[in-house]
Backbone as JSON, one array per atom type, in Angstrom:
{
  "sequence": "XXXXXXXXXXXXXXXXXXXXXXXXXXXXXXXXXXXXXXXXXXXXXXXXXXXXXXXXXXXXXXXXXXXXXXXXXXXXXXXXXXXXXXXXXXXXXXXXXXXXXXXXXXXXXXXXXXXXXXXXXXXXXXXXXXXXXXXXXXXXXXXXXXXXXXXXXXXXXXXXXXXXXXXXXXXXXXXXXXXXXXXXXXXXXXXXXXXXXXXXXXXXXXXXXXXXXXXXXXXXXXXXXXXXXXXXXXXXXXXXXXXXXXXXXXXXXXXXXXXXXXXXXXXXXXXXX",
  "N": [[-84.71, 52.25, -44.28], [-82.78, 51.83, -46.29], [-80.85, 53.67, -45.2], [-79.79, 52.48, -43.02], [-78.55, 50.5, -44.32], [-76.54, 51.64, -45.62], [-74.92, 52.91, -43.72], [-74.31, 50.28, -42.14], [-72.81, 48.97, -44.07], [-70.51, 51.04, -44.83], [-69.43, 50.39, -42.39], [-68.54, 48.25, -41.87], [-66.83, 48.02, -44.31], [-64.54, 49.94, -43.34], [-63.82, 48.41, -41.38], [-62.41, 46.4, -42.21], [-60.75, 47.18, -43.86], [-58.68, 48.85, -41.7], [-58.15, 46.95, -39.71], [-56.11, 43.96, -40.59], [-54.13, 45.91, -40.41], [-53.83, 46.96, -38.11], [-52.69, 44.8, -37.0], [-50.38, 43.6, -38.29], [-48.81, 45.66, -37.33], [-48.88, 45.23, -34.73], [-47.43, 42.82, -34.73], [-45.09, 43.57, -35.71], [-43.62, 45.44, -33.57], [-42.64, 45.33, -31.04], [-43.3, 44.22, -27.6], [-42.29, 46.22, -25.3], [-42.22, 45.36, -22.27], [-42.26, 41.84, -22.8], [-40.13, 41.54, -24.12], [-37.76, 42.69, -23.0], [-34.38, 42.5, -21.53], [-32.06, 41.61, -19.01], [-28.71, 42.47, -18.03], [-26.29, 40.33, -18.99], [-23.79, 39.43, -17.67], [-24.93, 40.16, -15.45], [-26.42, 37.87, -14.41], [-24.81, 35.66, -14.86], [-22.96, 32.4, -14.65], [-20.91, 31.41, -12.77], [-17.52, 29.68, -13.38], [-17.22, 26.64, -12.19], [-14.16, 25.35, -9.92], [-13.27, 21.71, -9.56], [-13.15, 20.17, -6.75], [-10.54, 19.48, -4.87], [-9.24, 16.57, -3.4], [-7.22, 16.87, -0.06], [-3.7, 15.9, 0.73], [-3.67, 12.94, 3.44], [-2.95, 13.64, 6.83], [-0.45, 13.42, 8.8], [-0.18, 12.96, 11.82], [2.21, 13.32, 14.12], [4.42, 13.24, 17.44], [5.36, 16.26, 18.78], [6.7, 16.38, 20.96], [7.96, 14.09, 21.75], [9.42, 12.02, 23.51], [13.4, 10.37, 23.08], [12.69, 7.95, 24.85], [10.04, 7.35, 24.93], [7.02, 5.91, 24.26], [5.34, 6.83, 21.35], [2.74, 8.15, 19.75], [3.29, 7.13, 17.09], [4.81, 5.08, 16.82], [6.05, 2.24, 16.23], [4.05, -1.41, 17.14], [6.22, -3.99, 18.33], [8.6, -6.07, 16.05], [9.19, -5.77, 12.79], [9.36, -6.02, 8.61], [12.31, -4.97, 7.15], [12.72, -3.61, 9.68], [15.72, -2.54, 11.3], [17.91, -3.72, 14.41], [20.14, -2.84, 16.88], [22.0, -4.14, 19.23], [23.37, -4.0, 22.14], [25.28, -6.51, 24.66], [25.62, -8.1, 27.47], [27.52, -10.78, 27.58], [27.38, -14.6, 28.01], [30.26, -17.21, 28.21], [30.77, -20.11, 28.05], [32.24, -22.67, 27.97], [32.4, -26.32, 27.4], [33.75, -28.23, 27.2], [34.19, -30.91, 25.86], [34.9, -33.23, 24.96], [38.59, -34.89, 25.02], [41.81, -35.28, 23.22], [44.72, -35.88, 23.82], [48.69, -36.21, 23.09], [49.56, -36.87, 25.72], [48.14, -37.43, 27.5], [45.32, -37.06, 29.8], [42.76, -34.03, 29.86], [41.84, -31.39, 28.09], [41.13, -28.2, 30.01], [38.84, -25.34, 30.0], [38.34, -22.07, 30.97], [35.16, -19.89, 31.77], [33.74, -17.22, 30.8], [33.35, -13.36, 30.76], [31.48, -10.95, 28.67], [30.97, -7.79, 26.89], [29.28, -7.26, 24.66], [28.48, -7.02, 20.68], [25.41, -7.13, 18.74], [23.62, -7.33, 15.34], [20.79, -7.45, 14.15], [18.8, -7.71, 11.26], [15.6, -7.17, 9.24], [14.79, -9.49, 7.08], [11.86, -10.37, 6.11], [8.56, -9.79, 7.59], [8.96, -12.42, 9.5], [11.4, -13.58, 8.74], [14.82, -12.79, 9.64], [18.38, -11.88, 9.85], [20.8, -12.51, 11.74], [24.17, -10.62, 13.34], [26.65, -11.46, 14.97], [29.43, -9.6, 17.44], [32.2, -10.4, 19.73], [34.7, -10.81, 21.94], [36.58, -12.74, 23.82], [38.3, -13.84, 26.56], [40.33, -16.58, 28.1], [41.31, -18.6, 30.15], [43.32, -21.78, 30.22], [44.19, -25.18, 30.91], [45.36, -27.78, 31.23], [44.63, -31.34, 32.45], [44.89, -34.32, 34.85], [47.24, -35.3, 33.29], [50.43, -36.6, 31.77], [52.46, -35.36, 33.2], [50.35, -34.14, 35.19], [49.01, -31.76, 36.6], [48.54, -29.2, 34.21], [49.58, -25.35, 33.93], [48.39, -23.97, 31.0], [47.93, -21.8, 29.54], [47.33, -18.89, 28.32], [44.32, -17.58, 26.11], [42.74, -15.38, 23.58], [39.84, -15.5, 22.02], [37.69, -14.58, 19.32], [34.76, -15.0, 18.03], [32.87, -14.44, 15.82], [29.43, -15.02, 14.85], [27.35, -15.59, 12.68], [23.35, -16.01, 12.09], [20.69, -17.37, 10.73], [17.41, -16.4, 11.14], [14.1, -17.35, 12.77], [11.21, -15.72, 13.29], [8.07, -15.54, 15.83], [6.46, -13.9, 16.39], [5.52, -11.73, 14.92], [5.37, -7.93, 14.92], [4.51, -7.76, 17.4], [4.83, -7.4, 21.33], [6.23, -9.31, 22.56], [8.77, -11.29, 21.18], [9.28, -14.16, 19.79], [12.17, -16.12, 18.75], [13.56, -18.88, 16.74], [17.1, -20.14, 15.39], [19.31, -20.6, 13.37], [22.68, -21.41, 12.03], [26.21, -20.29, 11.46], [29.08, -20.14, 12.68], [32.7, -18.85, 13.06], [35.67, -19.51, 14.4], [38.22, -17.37, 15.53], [41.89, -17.76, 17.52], [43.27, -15.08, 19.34], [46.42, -13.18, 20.59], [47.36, -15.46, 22.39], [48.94, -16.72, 25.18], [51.36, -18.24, 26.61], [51.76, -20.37, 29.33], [54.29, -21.1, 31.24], [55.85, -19.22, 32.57], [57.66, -19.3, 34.19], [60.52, -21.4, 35.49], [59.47, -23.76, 36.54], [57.44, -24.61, 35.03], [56.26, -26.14, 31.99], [55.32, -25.42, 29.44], [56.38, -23.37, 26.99], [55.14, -21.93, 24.41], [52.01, -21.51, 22.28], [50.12, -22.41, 20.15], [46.56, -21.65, 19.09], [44.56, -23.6, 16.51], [42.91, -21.38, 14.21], [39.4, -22.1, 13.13], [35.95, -23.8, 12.07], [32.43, -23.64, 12.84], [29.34, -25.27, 13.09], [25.99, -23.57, 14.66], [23.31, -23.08, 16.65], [20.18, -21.45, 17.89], [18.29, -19.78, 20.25], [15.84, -17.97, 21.35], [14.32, -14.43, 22.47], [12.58, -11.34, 21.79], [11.19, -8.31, 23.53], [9.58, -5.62, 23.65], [10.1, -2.77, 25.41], [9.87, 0.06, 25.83], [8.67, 2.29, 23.49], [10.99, 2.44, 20.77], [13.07, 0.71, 21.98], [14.16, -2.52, 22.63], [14.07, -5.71, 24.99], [16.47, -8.02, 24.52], [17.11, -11.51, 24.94], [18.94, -13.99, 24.65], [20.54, -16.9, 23.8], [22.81, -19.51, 22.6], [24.26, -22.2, 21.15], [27.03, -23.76, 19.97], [29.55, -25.36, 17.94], [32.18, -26.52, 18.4], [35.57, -27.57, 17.4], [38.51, -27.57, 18.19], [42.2, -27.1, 17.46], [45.02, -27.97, 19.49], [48.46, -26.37, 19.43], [51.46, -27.16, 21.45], [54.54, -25.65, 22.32], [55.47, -25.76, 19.87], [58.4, -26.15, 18.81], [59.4, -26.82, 15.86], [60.49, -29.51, 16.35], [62.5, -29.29, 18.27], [64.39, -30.56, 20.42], [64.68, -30.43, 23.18], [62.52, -28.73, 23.8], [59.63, -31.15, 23.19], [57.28, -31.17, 21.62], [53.46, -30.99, 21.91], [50.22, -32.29, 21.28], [46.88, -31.27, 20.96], [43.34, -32.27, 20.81], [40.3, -30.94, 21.01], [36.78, -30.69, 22.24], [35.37, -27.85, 22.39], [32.59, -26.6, 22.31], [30.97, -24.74, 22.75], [28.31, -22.8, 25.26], [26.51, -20.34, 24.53], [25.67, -17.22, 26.22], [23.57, -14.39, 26.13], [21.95, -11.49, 27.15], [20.41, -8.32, 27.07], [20.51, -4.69, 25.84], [18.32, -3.24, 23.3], [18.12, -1.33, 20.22], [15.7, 0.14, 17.33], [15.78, 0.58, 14.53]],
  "CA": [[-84.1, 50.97, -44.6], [-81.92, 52.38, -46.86], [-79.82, 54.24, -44.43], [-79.5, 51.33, -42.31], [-77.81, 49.26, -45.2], [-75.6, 51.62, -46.19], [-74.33, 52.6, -42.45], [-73.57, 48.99, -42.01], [-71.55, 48.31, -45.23], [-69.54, 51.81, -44.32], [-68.82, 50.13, -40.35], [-67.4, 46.95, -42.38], [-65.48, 48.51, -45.35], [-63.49, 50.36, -42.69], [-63.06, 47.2, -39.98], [-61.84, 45.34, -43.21], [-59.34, 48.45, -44.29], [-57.91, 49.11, -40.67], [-57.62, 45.48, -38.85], [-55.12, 43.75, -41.1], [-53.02, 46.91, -40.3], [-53.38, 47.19, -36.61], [-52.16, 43.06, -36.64], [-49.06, 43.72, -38.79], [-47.97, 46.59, -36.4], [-48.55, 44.96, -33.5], [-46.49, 41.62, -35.14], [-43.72, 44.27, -36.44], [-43.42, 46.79, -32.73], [-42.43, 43.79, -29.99], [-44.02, 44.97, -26.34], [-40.83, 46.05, -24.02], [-42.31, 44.35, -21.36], [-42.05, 40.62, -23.47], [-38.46, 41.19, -24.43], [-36.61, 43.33, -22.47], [-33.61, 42.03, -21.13], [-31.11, 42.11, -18.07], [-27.43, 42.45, -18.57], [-25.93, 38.71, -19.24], [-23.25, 39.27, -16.62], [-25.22, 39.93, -13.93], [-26.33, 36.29, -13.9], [-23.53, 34.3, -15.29], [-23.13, 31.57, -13.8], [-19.31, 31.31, -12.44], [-16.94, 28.28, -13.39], [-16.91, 25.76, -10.53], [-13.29, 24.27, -10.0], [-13.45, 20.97, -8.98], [-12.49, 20.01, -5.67], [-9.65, 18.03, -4.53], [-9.13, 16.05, -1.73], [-6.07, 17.4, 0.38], [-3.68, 14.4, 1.75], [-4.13, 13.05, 5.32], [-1.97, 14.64, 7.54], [0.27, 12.42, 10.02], [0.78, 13.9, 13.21], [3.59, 13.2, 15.07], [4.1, 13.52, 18.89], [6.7, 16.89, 18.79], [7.72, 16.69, 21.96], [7.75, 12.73, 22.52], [11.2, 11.64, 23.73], [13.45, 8.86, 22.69], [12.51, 6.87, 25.64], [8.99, 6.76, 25.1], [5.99, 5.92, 23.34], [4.99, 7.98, 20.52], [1.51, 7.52, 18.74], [3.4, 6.73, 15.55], [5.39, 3.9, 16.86], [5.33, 1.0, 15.8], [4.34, -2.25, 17.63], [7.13, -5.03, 17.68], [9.54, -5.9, 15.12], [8.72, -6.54, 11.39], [9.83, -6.71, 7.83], [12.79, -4.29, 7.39], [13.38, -2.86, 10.75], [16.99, -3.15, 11.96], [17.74, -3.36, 15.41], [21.15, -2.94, 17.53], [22.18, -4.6, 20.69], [24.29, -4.25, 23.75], [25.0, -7.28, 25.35], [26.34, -9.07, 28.29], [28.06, -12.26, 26.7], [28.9, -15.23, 29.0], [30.72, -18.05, 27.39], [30.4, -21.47, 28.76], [32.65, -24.02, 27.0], [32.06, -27.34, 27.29], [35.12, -29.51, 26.85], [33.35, -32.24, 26.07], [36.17, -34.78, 24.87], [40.22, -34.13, 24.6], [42.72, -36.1, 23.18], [45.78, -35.4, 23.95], [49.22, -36.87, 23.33], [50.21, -36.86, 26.99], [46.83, -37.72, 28.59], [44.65, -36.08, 30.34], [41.91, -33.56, 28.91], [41.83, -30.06, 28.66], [39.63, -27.41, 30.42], [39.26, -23.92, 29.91], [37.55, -20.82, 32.06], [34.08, -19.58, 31.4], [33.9, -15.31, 30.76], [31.88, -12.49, 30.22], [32.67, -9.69, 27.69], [30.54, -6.97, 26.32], [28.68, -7.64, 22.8], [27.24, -6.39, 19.96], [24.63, -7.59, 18.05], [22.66, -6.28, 14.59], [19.73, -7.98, 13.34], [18.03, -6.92, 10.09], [14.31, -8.31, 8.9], [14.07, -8.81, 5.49], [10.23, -10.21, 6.33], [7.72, -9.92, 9.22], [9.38, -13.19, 9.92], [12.97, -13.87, 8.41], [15.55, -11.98, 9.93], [19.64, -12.24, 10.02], [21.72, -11.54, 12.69], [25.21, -11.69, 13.27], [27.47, -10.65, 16.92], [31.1, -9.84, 17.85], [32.63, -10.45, 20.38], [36.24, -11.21, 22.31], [36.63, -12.93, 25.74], [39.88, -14.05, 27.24], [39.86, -17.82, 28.53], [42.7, -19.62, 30.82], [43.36, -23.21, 29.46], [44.58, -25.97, 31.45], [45.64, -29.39, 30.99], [44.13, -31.6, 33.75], [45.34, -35.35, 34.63], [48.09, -35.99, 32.13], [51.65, -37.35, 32.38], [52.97, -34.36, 33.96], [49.73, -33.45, 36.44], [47.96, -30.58, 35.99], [49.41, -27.86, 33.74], [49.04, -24.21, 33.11], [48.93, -24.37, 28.96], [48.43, -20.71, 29.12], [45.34, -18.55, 27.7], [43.8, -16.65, 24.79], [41.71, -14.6, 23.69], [38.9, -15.96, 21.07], [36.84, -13.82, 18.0], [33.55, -16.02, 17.48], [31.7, -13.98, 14.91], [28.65, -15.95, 14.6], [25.99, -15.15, 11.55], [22.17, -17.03, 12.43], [19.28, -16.85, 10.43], [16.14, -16.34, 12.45], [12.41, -17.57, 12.17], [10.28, -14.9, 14.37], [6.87, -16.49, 15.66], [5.25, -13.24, 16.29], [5.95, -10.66, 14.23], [4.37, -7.26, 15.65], [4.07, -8.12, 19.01], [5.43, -6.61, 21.88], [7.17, -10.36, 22.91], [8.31, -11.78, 19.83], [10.33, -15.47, 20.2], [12.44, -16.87, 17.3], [14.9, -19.98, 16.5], [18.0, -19.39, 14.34], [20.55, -21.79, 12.8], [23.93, -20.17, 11.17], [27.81, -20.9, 11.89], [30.76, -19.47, 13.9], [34.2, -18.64, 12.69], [36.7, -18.99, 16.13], [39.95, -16.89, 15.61], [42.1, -16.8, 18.5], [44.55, -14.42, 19.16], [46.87, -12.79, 21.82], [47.97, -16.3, 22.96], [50.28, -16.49, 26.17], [52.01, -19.89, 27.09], [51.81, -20.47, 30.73], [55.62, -21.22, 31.16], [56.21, -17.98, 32.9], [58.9, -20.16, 35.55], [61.17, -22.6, 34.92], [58.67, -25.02, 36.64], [56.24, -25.0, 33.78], [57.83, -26.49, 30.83], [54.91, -24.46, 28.44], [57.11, -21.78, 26.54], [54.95, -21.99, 23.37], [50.54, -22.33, 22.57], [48.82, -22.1, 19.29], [45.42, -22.73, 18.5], [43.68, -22.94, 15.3], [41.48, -21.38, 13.52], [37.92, -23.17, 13.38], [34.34, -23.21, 12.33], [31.3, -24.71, 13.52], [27.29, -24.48, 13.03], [25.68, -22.82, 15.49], [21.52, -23.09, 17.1], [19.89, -19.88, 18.33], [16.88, -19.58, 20.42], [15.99, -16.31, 21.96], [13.46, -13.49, 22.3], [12.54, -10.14, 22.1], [10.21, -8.17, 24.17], [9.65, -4.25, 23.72], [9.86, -2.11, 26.62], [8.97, 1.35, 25.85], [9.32, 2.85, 22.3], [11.64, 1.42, 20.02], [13.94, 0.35, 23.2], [13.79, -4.02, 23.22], [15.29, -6.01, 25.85], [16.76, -9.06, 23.8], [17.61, -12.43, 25.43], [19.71, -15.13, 23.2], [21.25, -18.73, 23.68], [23.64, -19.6, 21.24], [25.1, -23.31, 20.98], [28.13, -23.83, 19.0], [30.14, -26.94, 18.24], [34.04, -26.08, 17.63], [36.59, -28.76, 17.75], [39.79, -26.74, 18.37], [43.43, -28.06, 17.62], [46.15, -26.94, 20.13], [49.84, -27.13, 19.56], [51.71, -26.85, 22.7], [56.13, -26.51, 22.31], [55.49, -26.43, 18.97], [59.56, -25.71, 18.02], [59.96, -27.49, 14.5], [61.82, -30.45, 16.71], [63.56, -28.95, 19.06], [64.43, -32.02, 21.47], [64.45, -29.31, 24.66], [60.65, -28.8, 23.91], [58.92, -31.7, 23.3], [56.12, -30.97, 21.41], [52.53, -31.55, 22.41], [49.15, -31.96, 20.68], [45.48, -31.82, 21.53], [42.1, -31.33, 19.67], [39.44, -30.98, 22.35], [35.38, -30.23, 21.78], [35.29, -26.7, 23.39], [31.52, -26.76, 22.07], [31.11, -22.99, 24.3], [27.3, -22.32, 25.05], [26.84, -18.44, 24.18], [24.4, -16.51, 26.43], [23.63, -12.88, 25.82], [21.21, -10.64, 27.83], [20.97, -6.86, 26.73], [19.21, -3.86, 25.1], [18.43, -2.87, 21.66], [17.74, -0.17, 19.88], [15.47, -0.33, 16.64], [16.33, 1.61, 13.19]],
  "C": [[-82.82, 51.16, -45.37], [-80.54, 53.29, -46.2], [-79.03, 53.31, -43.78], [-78.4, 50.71, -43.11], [-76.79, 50.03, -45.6], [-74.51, 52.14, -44.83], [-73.54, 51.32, -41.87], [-72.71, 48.59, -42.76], [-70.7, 49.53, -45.21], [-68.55, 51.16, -42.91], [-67.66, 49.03, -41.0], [-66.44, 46.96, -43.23], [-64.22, 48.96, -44.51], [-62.63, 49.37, -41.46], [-62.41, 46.61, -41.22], [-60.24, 46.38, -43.5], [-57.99, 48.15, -42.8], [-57.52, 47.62, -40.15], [-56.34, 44.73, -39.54], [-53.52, 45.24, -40.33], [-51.99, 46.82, -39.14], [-52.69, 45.71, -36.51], [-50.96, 42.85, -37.32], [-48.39, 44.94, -37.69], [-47.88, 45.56, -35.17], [-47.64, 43.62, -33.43], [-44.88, 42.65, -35.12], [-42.96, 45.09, -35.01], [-43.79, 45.42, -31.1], [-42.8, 45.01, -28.59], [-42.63, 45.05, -25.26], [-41.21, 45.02, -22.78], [-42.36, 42.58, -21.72], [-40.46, 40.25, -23.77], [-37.19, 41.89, -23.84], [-35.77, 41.88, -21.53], [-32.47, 42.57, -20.05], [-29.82, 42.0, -18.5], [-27.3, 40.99, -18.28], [-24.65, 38.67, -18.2], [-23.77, 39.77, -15.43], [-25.66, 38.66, -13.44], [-25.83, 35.13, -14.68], [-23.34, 33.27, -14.63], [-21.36, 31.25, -13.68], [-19.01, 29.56, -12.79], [-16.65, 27.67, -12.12], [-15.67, 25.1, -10.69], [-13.67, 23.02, -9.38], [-12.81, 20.68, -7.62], [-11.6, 18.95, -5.65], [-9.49, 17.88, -3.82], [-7.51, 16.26, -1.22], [-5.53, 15.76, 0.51], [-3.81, 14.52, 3.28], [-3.18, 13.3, 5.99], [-1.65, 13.42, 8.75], [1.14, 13.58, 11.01], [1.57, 13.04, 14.08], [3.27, 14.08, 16.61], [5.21, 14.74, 18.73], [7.36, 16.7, 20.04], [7.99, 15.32, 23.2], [9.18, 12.17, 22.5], [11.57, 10.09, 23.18], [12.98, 7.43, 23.49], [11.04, 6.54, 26.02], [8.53, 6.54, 24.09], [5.47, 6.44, 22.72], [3.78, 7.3, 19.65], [1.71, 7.37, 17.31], [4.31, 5.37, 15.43], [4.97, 2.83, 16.7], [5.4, -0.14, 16.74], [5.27, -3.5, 16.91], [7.91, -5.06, 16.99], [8.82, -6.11, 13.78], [9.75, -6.37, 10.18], [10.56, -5.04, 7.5], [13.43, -3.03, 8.54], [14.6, -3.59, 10.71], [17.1, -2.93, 13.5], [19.92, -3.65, 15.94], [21.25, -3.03, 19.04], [23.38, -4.69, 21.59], [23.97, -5.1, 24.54], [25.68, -7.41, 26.54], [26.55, -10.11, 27.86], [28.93, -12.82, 27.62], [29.04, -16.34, 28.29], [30.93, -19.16, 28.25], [30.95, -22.25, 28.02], [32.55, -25.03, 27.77], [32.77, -28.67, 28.18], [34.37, -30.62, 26.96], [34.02, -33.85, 25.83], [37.51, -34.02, 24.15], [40.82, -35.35, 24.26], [44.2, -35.33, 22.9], [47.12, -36.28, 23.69], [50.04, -37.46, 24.85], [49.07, -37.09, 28.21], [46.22, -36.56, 29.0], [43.66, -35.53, 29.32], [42.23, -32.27, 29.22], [40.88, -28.85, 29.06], [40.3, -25.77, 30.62], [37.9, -23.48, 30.63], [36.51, -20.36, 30.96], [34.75, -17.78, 31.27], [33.01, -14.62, 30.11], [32.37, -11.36, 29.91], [31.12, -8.79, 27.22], [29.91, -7.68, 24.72], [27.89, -7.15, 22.24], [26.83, -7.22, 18.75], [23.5, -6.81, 16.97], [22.11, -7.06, 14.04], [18.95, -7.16, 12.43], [16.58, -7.78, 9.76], [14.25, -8.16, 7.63], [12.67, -9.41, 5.08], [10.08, -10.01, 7.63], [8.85, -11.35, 10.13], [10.6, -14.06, 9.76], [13.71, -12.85, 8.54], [17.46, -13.03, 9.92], [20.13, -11.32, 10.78], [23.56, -12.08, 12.84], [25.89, -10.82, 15.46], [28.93, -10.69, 16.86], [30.75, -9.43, 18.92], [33.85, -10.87, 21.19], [36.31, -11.4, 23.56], [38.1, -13.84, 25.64], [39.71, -15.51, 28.16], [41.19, -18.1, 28.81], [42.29, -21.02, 30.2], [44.43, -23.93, 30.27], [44.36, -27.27, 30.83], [45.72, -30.36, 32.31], [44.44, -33.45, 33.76], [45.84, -36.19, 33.58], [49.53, -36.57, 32.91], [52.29, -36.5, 33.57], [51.91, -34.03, 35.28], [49.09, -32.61, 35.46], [48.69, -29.55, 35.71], [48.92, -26.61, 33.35], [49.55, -24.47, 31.71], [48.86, -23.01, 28.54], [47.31, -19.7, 28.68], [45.55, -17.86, 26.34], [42.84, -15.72, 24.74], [41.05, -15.32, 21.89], [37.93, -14.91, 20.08], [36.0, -14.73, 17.64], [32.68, -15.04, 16.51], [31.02, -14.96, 14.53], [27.14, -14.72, 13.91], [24.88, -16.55, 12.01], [21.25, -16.05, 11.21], [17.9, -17.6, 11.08], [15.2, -16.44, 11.87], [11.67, -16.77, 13.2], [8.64, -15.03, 13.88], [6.08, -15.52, 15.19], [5.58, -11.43, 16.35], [4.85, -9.2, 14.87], [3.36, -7.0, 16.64], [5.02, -7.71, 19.94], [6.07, -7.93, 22.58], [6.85, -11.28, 21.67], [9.86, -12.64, 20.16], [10.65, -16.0, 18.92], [13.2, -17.67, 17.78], [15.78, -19.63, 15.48], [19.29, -20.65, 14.07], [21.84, -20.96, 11.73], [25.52, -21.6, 11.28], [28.59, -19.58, 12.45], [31.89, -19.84, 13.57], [34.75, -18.3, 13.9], [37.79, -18.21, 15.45], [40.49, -16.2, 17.09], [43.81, -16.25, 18.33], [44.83, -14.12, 20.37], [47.17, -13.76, 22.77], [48.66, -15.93, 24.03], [50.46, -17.97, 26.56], [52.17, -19.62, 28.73], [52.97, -20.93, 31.65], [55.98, -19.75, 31.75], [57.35, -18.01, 34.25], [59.75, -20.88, 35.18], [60.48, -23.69, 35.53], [57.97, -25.54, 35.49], [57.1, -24.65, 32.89], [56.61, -25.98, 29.6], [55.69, -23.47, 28.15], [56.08, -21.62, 24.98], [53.44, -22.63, 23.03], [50.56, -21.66, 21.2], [47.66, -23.1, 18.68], [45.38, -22.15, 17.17], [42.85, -22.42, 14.92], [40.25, -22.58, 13.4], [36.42, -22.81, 13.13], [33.89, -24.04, 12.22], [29.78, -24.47, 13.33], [27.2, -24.32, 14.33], [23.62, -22.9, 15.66], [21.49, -22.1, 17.56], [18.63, -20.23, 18.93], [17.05, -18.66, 21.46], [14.48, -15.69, 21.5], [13.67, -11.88, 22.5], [11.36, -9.1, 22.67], [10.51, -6.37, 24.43], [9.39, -3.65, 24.81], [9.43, -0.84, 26.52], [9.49, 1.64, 24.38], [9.96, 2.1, 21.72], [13.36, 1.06, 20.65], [13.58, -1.53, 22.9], [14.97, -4.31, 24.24], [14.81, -7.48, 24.42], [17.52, -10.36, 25.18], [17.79, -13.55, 24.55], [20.68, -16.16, 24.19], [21.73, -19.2, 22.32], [24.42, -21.42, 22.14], [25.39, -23.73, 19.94], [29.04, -24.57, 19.13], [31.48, -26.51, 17.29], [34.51, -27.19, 18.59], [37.81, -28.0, 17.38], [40.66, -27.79, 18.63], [44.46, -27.21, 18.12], [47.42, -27.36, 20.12], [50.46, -26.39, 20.8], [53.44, -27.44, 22.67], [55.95, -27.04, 20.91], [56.88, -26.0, 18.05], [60.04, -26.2, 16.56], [60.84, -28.49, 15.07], [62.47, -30.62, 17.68], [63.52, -29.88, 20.31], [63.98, -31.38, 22.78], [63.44, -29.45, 24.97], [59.96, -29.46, 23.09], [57.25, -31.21, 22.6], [54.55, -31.16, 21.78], [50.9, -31.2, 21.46], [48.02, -32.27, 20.97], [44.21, -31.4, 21.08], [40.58, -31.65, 21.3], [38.21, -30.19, 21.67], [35.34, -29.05, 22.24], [33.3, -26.53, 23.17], [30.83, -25.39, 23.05], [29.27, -22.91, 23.86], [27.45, -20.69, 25.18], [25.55, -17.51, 24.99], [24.27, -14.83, 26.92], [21.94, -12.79, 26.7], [21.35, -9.01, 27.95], [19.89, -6.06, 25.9], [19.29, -3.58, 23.9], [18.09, -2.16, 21.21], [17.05, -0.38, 17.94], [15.61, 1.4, 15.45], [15.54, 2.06, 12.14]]
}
């Protein structure tokens, strides 16, 4: 019995001694496999730039000619295109009433001249245009005292400014109206006195301006090619002296203000800017 008891309180003196020990070492002596570690740049984690969105890329036709259609053209006219026109311009005056001192009325020759025309948009639907042009007109004096007289011809400068209302802006037939005025200057006179029959030695007209109506369209044909078609009516009351010497008894002076009121009609191509 005695052996027993003291065998047992030897087993426990020494678990009491040693345990504390072994539990501070094994706190103090970390297990490689718990803490080892891999290098910190092998899994870094890289900086991501952010992405940016490129811009969108406009392609163009390279090898799309001026006379066609290019998938960047634009339909119709609109707000800042300009456009330039080559016309045919025929002139249609009127004479709608003459007074003359010697009777009669006077009538002058129709003509057709070349013209150019530049319209600008400063919206989809307000545009200004203006046109020159110069045509050459015979002028006669038709049942007066004398009969029927050559009076001689001219040549006329109508620069006419309109501003335009366009219905349908970005459309490949696009119809406007236009209201403006017209400054006449003519020049290069000739008196029709070129005989001693005809007692004309001497024509000037005046200067003159007049409002002016516009109605017309435009209708794209391929690319930025339009055909343009325009009507112009313009109300000039022209004063003509005829032998106008300061007096001179010989030549008889003569005076006559007559409506020439010329309708204006253009037909031609255009080119847009």
């Amino acid at each position: 019995m005695k052996h027993n008891f003291f065998s047992s309180s030897l087993f426990f003196g020494v678990a009491y001694f040693f345990l504390p020990v072994c539990f501070a070492q094994a706190q103090v002596s970390p297990s490689p496999y718990v803490h080892s570690q891999l290098p910190i740049s092998d899994y870094s984690v890289k900086e991501q730039k952010p992405r940016v969105a490129l811009p969108k890329q406009t392609h163009f036709d390279e090898d799309c000619g001026i006379f066609e259609t290019c998938s960047d053209t634009k339909k119709g006219l609109g707000a800042h295109d300009a456009i330039v026109s080559l016309s045919a311009l025929g002139v249609i005056p009127q004479n709608k009433s003459t007074n003359t001192s010697i009777g009669g009325h006077i009538s002058t020759t129709n003509a057709v001249m070349p013209e150019i025309t530049l319209t600008y948009f400063f919206t989809d639907n307000i545009a200004i245009s203006g046109i020159a042009a110069s045509t050459r007109h015979e002028i006669h004096a038709v049942g007066t005292a004398l009969g029927s007289v050559d009076v001689g011809s001219a040549w006329v400068l109508p620069p006419t400014i309109t501003m335009q209302w366009h219905f349908l802006p970005h459309e490949r037939f696009n119809p406007y109206v236009g209201v403006g005025g017209t400054l006449a200057f003519f020049h290069n006179t000739s008196p029709g006195g070129k005989d001693g029959a005809n007692p004309i030695r001497k024509l000037g007209l005046d200067t003159t301006v007049g409002p002016a109506i516009q109605l017309g369209f435009d209708y794209q044909i391929v690319g930025d090619w339009f055909l343009n078609v325009d009507v112009k009516q313009v109300f000039l009351n022209v004063t003509a002296h005829v032998n106008d010497f300061n007096g001179n008894p010989n030549y008889p002076g003569v005076k006559a203000h007559t409506s020439l009121d010329p309708t204006l009609l253009g037909v031609g191509i255009g080119y847009r800017f």
